[in-house]
FIKOLZA-1660 file (N, C-alpha, C; in steps of 0.1 Angstrom, whole numbers, plus 5000, padded with zeros to 4 digits):
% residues 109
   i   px   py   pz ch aa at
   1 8064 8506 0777  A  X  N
   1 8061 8495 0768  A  X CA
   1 8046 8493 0767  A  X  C
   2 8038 8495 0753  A  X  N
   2 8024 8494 0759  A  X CA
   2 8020 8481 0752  A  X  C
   3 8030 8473 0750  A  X  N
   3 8025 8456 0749  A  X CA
   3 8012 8454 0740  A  X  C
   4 8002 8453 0740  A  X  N
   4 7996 8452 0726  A  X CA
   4 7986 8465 0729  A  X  C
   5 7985 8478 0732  A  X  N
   5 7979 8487 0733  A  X CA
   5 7985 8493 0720  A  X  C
   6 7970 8497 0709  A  X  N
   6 7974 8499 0696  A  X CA
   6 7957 8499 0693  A  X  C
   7 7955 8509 0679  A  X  N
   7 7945 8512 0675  A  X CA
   7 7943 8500 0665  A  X  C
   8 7937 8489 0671  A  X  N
   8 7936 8473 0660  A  X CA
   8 7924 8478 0654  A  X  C
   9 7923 8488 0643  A  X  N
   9 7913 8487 0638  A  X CA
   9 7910 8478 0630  A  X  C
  10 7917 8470 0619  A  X  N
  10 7916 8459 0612  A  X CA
  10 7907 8468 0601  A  X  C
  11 7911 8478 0597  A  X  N
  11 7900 8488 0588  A  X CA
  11 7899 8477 0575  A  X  C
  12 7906 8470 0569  A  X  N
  12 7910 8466 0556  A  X CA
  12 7907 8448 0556  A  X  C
  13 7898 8445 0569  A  X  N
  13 7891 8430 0571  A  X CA
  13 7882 8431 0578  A  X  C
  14 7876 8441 0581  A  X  N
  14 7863 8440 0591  A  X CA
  14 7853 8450 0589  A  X  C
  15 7840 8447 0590  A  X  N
  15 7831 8459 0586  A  X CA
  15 7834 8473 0591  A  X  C
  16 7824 8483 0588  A  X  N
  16 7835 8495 0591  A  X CA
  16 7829 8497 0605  A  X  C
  17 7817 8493 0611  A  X  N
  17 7815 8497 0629  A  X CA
  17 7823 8489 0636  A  X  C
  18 7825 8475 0631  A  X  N
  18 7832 8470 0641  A  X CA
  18 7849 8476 0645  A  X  C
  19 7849 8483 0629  A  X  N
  19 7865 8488 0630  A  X CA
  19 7862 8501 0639  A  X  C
  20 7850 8509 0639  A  X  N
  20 7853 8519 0647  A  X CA
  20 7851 8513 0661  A  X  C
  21 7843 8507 0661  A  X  N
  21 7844 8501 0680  A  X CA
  21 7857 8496 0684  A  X  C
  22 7868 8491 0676  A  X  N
  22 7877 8490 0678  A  X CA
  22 7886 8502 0688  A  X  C
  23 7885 8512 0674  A  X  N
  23 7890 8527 0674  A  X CA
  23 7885 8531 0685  A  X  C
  24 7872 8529 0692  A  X  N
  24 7869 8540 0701  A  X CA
  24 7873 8533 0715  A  X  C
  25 7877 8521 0712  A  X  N
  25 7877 8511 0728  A  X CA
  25 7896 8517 0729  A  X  C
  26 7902 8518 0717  A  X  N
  26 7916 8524 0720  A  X CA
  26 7916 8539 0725  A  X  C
  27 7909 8548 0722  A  X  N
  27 7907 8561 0723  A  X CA
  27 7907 8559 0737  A  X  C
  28 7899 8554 0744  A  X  N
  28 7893 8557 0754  A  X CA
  28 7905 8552 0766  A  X  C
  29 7911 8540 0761  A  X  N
  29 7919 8538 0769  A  X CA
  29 7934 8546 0769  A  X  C
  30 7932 8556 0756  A  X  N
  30 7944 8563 0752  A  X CA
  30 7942 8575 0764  A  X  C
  31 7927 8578 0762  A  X  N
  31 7923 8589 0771  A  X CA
  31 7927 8585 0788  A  X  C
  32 7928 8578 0793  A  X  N
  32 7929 8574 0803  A  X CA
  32 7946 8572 0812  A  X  C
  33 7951 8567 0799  A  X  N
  33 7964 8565 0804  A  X CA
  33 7971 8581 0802  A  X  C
  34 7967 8591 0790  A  X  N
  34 7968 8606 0791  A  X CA
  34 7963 8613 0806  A  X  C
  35 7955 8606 0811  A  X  N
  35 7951 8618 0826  A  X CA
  35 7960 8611 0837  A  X  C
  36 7965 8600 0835  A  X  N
  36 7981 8594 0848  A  X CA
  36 7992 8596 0844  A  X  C
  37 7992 8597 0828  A  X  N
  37 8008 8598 0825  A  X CA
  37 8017 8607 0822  A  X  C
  38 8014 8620 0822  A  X  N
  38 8020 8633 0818  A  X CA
  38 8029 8633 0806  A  X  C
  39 8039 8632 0811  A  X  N
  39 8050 8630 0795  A  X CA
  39 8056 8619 0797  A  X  C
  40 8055 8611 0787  A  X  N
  40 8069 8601 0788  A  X CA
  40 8080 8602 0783  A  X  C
  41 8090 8598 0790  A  X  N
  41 8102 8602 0785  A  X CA
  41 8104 8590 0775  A  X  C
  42 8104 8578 0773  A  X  N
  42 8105 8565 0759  A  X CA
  42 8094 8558 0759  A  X  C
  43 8085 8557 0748  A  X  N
  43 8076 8551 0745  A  X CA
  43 8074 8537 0733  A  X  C
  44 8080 8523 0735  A  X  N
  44 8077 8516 0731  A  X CA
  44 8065 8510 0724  A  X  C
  45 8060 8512 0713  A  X  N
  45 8044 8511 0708  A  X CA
  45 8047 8507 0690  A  X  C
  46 8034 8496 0690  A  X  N
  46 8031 8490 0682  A  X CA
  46 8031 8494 0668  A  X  C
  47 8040 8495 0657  A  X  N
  47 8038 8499 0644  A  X CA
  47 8033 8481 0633  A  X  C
  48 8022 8480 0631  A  X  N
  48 8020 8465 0627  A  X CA
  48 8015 8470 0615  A  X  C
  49 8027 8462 0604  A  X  N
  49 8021 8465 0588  A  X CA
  49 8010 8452 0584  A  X  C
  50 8006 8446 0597  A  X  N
  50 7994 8438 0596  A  X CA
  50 7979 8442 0592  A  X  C
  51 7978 8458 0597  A  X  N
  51 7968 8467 0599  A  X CA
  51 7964 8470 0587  A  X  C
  52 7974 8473 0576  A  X  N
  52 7970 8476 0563  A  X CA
  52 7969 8490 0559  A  X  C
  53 7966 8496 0552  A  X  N
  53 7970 8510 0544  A  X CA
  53 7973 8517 0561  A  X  C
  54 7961 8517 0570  A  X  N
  54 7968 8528 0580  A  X CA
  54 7972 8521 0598  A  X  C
  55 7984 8514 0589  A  X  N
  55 7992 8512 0602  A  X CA
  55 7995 8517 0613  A  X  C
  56 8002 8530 0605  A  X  N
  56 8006 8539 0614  A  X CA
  56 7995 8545 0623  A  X  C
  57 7982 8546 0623  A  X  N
  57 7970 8554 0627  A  X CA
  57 7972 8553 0642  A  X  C
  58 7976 8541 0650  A  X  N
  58 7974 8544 0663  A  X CA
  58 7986 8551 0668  A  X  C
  59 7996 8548 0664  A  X  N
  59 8011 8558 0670  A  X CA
  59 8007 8572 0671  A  X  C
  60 8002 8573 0655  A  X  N
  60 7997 8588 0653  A  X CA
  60 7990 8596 0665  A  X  C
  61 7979 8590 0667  A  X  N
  61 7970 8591 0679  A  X CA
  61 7976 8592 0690  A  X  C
  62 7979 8579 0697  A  X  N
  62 7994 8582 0705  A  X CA
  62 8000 8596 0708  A  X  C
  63 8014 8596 0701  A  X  N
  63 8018 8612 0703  A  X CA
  63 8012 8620 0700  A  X  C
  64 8000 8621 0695  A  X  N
  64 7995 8634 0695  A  X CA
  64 7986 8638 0703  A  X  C
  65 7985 8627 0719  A  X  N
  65 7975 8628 0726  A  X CA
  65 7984 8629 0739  A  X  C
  66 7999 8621 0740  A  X  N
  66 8003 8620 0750  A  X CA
  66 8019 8626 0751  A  X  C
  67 8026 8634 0753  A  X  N
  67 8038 8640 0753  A  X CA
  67 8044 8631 0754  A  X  C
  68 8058 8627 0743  A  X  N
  68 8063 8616 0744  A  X CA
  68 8078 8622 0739  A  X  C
  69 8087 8616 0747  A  X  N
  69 8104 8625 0740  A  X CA
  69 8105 8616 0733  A  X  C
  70 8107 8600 0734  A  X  N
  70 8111 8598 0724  A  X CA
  70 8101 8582 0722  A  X  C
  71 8103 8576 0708  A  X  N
  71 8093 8569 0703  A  X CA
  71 8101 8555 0696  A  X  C
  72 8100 8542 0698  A  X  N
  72 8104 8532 0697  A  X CA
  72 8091 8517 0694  A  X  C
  73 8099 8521 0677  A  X  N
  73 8085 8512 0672  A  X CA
  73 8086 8498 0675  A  X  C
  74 8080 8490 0679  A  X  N
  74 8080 8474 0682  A  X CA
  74 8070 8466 0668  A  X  C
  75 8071 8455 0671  A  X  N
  75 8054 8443 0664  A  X CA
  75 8059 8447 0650  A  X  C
  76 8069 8452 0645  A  X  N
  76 8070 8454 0628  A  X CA
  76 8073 8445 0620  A  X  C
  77 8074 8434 0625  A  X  N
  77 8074 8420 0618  A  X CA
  77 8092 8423 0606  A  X  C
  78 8097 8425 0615  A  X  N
  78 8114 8434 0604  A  X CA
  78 8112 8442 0590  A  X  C
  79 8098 8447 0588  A  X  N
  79 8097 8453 0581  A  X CA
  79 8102 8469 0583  A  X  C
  80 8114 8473 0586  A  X  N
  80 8123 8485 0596  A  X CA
  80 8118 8495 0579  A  X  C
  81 8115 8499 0570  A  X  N
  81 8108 8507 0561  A  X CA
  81 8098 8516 0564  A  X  C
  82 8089 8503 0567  A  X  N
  82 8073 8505 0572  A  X CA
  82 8075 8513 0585  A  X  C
  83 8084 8507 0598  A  X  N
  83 8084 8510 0609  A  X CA
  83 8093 8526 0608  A  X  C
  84 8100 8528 0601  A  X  N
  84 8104 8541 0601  A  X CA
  84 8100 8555 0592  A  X  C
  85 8088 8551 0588  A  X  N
  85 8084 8555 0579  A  X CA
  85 8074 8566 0590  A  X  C
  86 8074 8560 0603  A  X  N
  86 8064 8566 0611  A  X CA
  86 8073 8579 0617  A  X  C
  87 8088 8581 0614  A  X  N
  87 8098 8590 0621  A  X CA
  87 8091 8607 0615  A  X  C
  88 8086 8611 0607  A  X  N
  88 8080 8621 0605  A  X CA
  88 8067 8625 0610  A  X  C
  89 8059 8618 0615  A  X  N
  89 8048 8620 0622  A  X CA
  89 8052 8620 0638  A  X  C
  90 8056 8611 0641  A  X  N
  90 8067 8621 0654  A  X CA
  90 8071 8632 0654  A  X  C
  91 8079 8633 0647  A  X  N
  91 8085 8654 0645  A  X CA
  91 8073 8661 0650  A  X  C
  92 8064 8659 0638  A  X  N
  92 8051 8670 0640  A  X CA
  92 8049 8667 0654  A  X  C
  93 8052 8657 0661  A  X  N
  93 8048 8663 0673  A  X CA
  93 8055 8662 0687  A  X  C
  94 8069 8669 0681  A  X  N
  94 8082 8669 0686  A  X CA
  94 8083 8658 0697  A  X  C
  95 8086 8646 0690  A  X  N
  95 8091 8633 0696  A  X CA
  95 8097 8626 0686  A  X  C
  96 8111 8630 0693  A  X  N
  96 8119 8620 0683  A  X CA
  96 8119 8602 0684  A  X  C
  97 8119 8599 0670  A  X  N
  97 8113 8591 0662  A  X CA
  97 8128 8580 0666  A  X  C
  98 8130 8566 0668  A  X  N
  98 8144 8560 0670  A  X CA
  98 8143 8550 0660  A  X  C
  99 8150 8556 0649  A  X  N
  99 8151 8547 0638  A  X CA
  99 8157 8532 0639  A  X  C
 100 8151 8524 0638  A  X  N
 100 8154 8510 0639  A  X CA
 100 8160 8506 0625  A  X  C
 101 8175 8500 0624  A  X  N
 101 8175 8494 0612  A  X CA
 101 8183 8481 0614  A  X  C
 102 8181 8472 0629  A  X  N
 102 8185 8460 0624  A  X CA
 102 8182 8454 0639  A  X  C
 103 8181 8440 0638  A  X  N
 103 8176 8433 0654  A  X CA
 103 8189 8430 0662  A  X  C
 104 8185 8435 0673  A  X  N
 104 8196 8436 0681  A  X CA
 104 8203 8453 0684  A  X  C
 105 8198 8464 0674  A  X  N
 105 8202 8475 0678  A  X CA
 105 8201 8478 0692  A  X  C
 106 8210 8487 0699  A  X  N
 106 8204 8492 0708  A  X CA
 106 8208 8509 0708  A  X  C
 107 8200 8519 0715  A  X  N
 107 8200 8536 0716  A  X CA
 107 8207 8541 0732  A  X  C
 108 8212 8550 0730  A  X  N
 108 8218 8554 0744  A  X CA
 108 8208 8574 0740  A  X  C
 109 8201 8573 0753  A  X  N
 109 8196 8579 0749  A  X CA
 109 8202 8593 0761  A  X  C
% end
């Protein structure tokens, strides 16, 4: 579960250094939790269509940094579209993607 660990860049309401200081304060802690965590087998992480055109940007980062079998979007405010929309960017990086399409679902995995 990484609870509010997520690339809050806020690219689309905040100048653009402060949005990279964001970016790099995530990186770094993405880098960190990559040298303890090897692969995860389910990863819980933040898809927020609050972020604006690139929501998906931290997930992306995410699996592409940290070996993850499978991926479970949270924070989507029931926007299950937006949050599934991220199931293809998973593939590329063979972690399947757990399509949410209603509250209360649950996965047997």
């Amino acid at each position: 579960h990484a609870g509010d660990l997520n690339n809050w860049h806020w690219k689309d309401e905040v100048p653009k250094e402060e949005a990279l200081t964001y970016e790099n304060n995530f990186l770094c802690e993405l880098e960190l939790l990559a040298e303890r965590s090897g692969r995860l087998y389910l990863a819980m992480f933040p898809i927020d269509p609050r972020l604006g055109r690139e929501y998906l940007r931290g997930a992306g980062q995410f699996v592409r940094r940290i070996r993850t079998d499978y991926f479970l979007p949270m924070h989507f405010s029931g926007r299950y579209d937006l949050a599934n929309a991220f199931g293809p960017v998973a593939a590329k990086y063979d972690c399947r993607y757990l399509d949410v399409m209603r509250r209360g679902q649950s996965f047997v995995l």
